[in-house]
N, C-alpha and C positions, 0 to 999 in steps of 0.2 A: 381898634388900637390895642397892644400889648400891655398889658399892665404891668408893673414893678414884680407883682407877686409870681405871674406869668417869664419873666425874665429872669427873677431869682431862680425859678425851679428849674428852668433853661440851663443858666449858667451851670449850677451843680450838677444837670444829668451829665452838660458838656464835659467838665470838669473831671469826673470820676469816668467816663471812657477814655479821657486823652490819657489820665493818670492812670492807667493798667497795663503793666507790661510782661512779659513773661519770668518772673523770677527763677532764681537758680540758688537761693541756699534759703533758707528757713531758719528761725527759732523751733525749738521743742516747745515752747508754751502752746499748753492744748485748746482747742476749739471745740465748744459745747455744744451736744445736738441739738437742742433748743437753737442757735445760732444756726448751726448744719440743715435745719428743719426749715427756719426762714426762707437759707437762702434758695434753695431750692423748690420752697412753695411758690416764691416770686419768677422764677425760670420756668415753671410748670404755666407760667402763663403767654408763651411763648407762641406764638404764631402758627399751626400747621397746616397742611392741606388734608382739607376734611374733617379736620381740629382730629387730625389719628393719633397724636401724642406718643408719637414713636419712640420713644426713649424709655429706658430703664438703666437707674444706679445703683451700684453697688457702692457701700461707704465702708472702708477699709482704714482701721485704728488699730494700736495697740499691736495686739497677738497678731491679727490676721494679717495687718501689716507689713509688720516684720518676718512672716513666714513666706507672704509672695514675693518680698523684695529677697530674700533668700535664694529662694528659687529661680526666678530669672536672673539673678545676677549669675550664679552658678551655671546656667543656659548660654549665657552670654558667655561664659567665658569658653564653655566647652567648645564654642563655635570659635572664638581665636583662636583656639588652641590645636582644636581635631575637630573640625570641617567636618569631615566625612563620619564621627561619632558623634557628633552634638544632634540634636534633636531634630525632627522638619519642623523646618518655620512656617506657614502659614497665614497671611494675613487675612481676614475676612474681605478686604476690596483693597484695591489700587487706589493708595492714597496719593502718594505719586506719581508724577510723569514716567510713563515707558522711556522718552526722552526727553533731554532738557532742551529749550530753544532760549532765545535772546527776546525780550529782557529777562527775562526769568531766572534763566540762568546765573547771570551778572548778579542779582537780588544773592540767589543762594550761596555764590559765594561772596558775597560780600557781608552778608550777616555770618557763614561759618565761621569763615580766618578772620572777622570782627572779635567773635567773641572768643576763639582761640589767642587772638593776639592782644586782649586784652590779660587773658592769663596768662601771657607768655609761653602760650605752649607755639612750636615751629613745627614747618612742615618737615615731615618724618620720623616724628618724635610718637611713635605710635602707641607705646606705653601709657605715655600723657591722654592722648586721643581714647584712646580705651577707657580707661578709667575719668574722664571727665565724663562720656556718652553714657558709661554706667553708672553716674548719679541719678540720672533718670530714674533708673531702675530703683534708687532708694528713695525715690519723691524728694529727691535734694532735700534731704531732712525736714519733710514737713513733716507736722501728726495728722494729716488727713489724705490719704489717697481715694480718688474718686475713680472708678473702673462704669464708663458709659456703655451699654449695649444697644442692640435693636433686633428686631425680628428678622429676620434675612428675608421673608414675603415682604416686607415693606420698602426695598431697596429699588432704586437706587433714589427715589425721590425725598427719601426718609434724612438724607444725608443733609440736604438743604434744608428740611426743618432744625436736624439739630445745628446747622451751626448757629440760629440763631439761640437756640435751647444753650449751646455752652457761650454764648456770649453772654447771655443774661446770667447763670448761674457766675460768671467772674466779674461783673459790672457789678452785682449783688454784693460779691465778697469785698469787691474793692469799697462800696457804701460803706461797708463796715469794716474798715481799718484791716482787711485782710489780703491778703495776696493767692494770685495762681499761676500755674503754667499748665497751658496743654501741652498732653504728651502723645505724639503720634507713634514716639519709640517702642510704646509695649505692642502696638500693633503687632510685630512679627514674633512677637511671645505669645496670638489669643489662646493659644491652646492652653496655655499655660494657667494663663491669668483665666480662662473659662472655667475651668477644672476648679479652681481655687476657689471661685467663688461661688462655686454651683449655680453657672448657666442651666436654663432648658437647653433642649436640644432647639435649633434650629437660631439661637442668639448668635450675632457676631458684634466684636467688640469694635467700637467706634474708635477712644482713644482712650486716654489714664486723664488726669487730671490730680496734681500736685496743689496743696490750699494750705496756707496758714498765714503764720505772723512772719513777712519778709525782715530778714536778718538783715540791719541796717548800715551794719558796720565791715561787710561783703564784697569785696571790688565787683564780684561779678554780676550787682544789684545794679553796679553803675549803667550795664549795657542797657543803651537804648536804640532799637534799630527805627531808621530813617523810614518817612512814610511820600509818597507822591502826594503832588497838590493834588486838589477835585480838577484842576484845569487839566492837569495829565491825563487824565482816564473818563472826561467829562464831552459828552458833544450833543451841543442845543440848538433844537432842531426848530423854525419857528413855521 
């Protein structure tokens, strides 16, 4: 039989996954590595194969901060601008489909023009679209950027350890009254963001990760994208 105490600790783990979504603007109030240190002692205990702990963070504050979101923003734009003099992008792996198929598709844009037409940005309004995509690049005003790496020898298996590794570190953050977003967008900046934070050789960069105190008073805090029931994607076989 479950016990009460057993059902209480249930409800809260449920509780604090349902409640985590990807934010998009931040407070400046800062987050103390003691906090920082928690949250990612509790993700370090994250599931691998072969317990290989494929992961390594870089935790970007302050100065260092504000000198890679510089940077790529600046990257970013050289690439709207001159194409053929902005930087080679490089991703470390195909985070995305080569091509989209159905439903997949249908999801993606229905969460883009979601959260575009909740800002009121419209199709062709590319001004808006640029500079909304490069918040990313400023951790939508958080004071903590998280830059995740891996060994490129431990690929491609390494990829499905860490997603549970970044789920636990944002399940963590949300225990404790904090917010995150992953960010796949620094991916085609790794060169960038490698450099900066002085990679070994042979790292490639997973994603970014944006953390702090979600700005509550934000319309774009409002967006919450739609999830399929378990019955959608579930088949019981007896």
């Amino acid at each position: 039989m479950t016990s009460s105490a057993q059902l209480e600790r249930a409800r809260i783990v449920d509780e604090t996954i349902v409640a985590r979504q990807s934010t998009r603007a931040f407070l400046d109030t800062p987050v103390s590595r003691e906090t920082l240190s928690e949250i990612l002692d509790v993700a370090a205990r994250t599931a691998s194969g072969a317990n290989r702990q494929p992961w390594k963070v870089y935790v970007l504050q302050g100065r260092s901060r504000d000198e890679l979101s510089q940077k790529v923003c600046a990257a970013h734009d050289a690439l709207r601008n001159e194409p053929i003099a902005s930087p080679t992008m490089r991703e470390g792996y195909d985070y995305y489909p080569r091509q989209w198929v159905s439903p997949y598709l249908e999801r993606r844009k229905e969460n883009g023009w979601g959260l575009y037409g909740l800002l009121g940005i419209a199709k062709g309004e590319r001004d808006r679209m640029h500079a909304q995509h490069q918040r990313n690049f400023k951790f939508f005003d958080a004071p903590v950027g998280l830059m995740l790496t891996v060994d490129e020898r431990m690929m491609p298996g390494a990829l499905l350890d860490y997603g549970g590794f970044m789920q636990n570190i944002m399940v963590a953050a949300q225990a404790r009254g904090l917010a995150t977003c992953a960010q796949a967008a620094w991916n085609s900046f790794q060169d960038i963001v490698l450099s900066h934070v002085g990679a070994a050789p042979g790292e490639l960069l997973v994603t970014g990760m944006a953390l702090g105190h979600a700005d509550p008073k934000a319309l774009v805090n409002t967006f919450r994208t739609p999830r399929e029931p378990a019955q959608a994607f579930t088949s019981w076989l007896d």
